[in-house]
C-alpha positions as CSV (number, residue, x, y, z in Angstrom):
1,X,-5.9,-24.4,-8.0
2,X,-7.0,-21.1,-8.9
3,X,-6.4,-18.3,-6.8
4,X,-7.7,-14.3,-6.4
5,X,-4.1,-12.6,-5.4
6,X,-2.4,-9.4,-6.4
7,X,0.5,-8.9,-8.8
8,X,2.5,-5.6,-8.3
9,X,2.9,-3.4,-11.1
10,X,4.8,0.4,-10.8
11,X,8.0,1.4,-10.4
12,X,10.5,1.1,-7.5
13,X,9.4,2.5,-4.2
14,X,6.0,3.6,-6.1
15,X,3.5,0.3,-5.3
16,X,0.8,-0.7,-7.9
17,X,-1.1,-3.6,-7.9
18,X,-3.3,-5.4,-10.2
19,X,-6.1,-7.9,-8.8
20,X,-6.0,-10.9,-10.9
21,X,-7.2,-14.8,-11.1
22,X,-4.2,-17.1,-11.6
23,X,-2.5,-20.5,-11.2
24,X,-1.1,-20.9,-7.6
25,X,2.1,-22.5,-9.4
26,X,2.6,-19.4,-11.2
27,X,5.0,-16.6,-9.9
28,X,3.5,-13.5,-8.1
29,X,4.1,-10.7,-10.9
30,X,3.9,-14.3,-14.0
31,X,1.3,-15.5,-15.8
32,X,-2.1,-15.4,-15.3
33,X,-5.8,-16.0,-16.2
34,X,-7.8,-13.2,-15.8
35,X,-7.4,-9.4,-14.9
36,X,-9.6,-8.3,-12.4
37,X,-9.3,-4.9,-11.2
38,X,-6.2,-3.2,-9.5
39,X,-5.9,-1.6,-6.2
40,X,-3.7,1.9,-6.2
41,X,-2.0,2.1,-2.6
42,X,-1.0,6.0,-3.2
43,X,-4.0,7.3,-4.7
44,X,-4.2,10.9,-4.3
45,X,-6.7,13.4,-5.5
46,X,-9.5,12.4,-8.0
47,X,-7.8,8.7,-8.1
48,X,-9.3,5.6,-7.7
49,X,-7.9,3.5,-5.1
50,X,-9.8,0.7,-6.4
51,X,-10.9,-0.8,-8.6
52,X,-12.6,-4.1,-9.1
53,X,-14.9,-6.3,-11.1
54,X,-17.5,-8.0,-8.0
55,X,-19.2,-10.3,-10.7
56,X,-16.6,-11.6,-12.0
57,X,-14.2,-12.3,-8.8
58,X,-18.0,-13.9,-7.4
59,X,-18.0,-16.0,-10.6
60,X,-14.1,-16.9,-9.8
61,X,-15.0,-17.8,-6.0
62,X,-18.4,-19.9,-7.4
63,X,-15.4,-21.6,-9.7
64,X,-13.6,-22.7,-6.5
65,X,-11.1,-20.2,-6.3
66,X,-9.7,-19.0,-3.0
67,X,-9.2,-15.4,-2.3
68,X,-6.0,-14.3,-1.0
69,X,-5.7,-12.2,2.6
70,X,-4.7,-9.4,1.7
71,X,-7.1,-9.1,-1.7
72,X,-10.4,-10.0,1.1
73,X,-9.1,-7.5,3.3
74,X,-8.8,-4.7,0.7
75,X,-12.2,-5.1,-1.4
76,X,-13.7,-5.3,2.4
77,X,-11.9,-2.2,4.0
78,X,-10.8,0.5,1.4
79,X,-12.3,3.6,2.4
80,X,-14.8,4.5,0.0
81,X,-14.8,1.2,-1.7
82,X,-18.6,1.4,-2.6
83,X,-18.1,4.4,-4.6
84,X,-14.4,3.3,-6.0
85,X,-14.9,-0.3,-6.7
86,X,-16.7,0.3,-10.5
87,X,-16.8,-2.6,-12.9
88,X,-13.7,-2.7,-14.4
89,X,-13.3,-1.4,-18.0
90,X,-17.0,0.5,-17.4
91,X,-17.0,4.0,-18.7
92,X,-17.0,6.9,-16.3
93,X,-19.4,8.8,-15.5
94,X,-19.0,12.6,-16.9
């Protein structure tokens, strides 16, 4: 079964987190299928928070995917998510 969770990333004591589709055998920070976004828990300044691709997570959960808590409850309730959640991998606007 495929599943929408996050992997951390960053170093100790400094949280990073990338969203991303993988195997629900596979470890939390192991293999996995497809990169998604990432979500930046102390985002300060001109930061994104987050960052994630909506078509293709849609595509994942039209797949039968299943979306983990705590990656539902993020993409719903980030502040600002609107304006931070850009297509992964678009360019920025100048």
């Amino acid at each position: 079964m495929v599943k929408i969770r996050l992997a951390r990333a960053g170093a100790k004591k400094r949280p990073f987190y990338h969203v991303v589709a993988t195997d629900s055998r596979s470890s939390r920070d192991g293999k996995f299928i497809e990169r998604l976004g990432y979500y930046n828990p102390n985002a300060k300044g001109g930061e994104n928070k987050l960052v994630v691709d909506t078509a293709r997570i849609e595509y994942w959960k039209g797949s039968g995917a299943q979306v983990s808590e705590r990656v539902a409850y993020i993409v719903k309730n980030v502040p600002n998510a609107g304006a931070a959640a850009a297509v992964a991998g678009a360019p920025a606007a100048a």
